[in-house]
C-alpha positions, 0 to 999 in steps of 0.5 A: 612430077610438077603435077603431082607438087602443085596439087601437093601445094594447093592441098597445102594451101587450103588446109593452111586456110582452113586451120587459120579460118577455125582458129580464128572463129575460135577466138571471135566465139570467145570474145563474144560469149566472155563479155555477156557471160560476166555482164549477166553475173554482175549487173542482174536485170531489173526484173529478174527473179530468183526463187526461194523455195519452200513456204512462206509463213506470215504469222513469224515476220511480226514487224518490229523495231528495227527487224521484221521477224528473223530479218533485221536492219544491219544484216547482209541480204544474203543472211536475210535471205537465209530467214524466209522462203516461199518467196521469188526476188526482182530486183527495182529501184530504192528510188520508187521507196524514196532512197535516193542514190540509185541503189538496188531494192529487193522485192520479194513477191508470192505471186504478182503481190509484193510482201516485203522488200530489202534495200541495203546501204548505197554499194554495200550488202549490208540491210538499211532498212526493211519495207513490209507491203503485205497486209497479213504482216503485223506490227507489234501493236496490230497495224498492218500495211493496210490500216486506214488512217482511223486504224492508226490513230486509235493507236496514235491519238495524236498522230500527224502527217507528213507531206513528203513533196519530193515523192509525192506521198504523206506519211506517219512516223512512229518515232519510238518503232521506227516506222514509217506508215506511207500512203500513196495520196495525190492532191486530191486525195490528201490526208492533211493540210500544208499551208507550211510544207515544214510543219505536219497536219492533223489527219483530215481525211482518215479513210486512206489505207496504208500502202507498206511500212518502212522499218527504219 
């Protein structure tokens, strides 16, 4: 009889073990995944992409004052998004366009090549400015993001250039559209000269291309 109430109370035991050591993993299980599972919702990593299905067609985003095709400045990203296909989104840096503050900038990609991107204002949806990277986008005035500097000043006979020091580019302001032509120069590749890093220059070496334009 005593036999019989000890095997009766280790049986007991070992179940009263087990079922504490199920619930227990149970619980470490939940607290591992919910963390991961609501860090991967709200902080995308850089380089993750998303695709947007269908085709792309160049010929509909004319670049324009304040818009590029369908897409314009004020809009959220999510209704920009809802104007082109084709396209796969990464997520980089305003930093690299030189928009400081440490937003998001959504590069839209066909392939490996970049045609455009969205930055919106700092903590917001809201669009602030548009970057066209493409050379098969077109402003209204035939310029692409791939015109020499002899291409932009058939259209802008006394256009200068800007040294923007902080980024290490020049640039060309087209300040009735909006844009800005950007050129990815160093110092040995310089468009203009800048005795006084105030003051523009006339173009000296006009055979730089266009690296995007920013629709501001």
């Amino acid at each position: 009889m005593a036999g019989s109430s000890l095997v009766a109370a280790t049986t007991f035991s070992i179940f009263t073990i087990m079922t504490r050591l199920f619930i227990i993993s149970i619980l470490l299980l939940l607290c591992a995944t919910v963390p991961i599972n609501l860090v991967a919702q709200t902080s995308p990593k850089k380089n993750n992409s998303v695709r947007i299905n269908g085709q792309f067609r160049y010929a509909d985003f004319k670049i324009k004052r304040g818009q590029l095709g369908k897409i314009k400045i004020g809009m959220t990203v999510r209704e920009a998004e809802q104007k082109f296909s084709g396209l796969t989104r990464k997520t980089d840096e305003a930093g690299n366009f030189g928009f400081d503050g440490g937003g998001p900038a959504y590069l839209y990609y066909s392939g490996k090549k970049v045609v455009l991107g969205l930055i919106p204002k700092m903590d917001t949806d809201t669009i602030m400015c548009i970057i066209a990277a493409d050379k098969r986008l077109y402003t209204t005035n035939r310029l692409n993001p791939n015109s020499s500097v002899k291409d932009l000043l058939k259209k802008y006979p006394r256009m200068k250039v800007y040294w923007d020091e902080m980024n290490g580019w020049e640039f060309f302001q087209d300040h009735k559209n909006n844009w800005n032509f950007v050129f990815m120069t160093d110092e040995k590749s310089r468009i203009g000269s800048y005795p006084d890093l105030n003051v523009p220059s006339r173009p000296e070496r006009t055979t730089a291309k266009t690296d995007w334009i920013t629709i501001l």
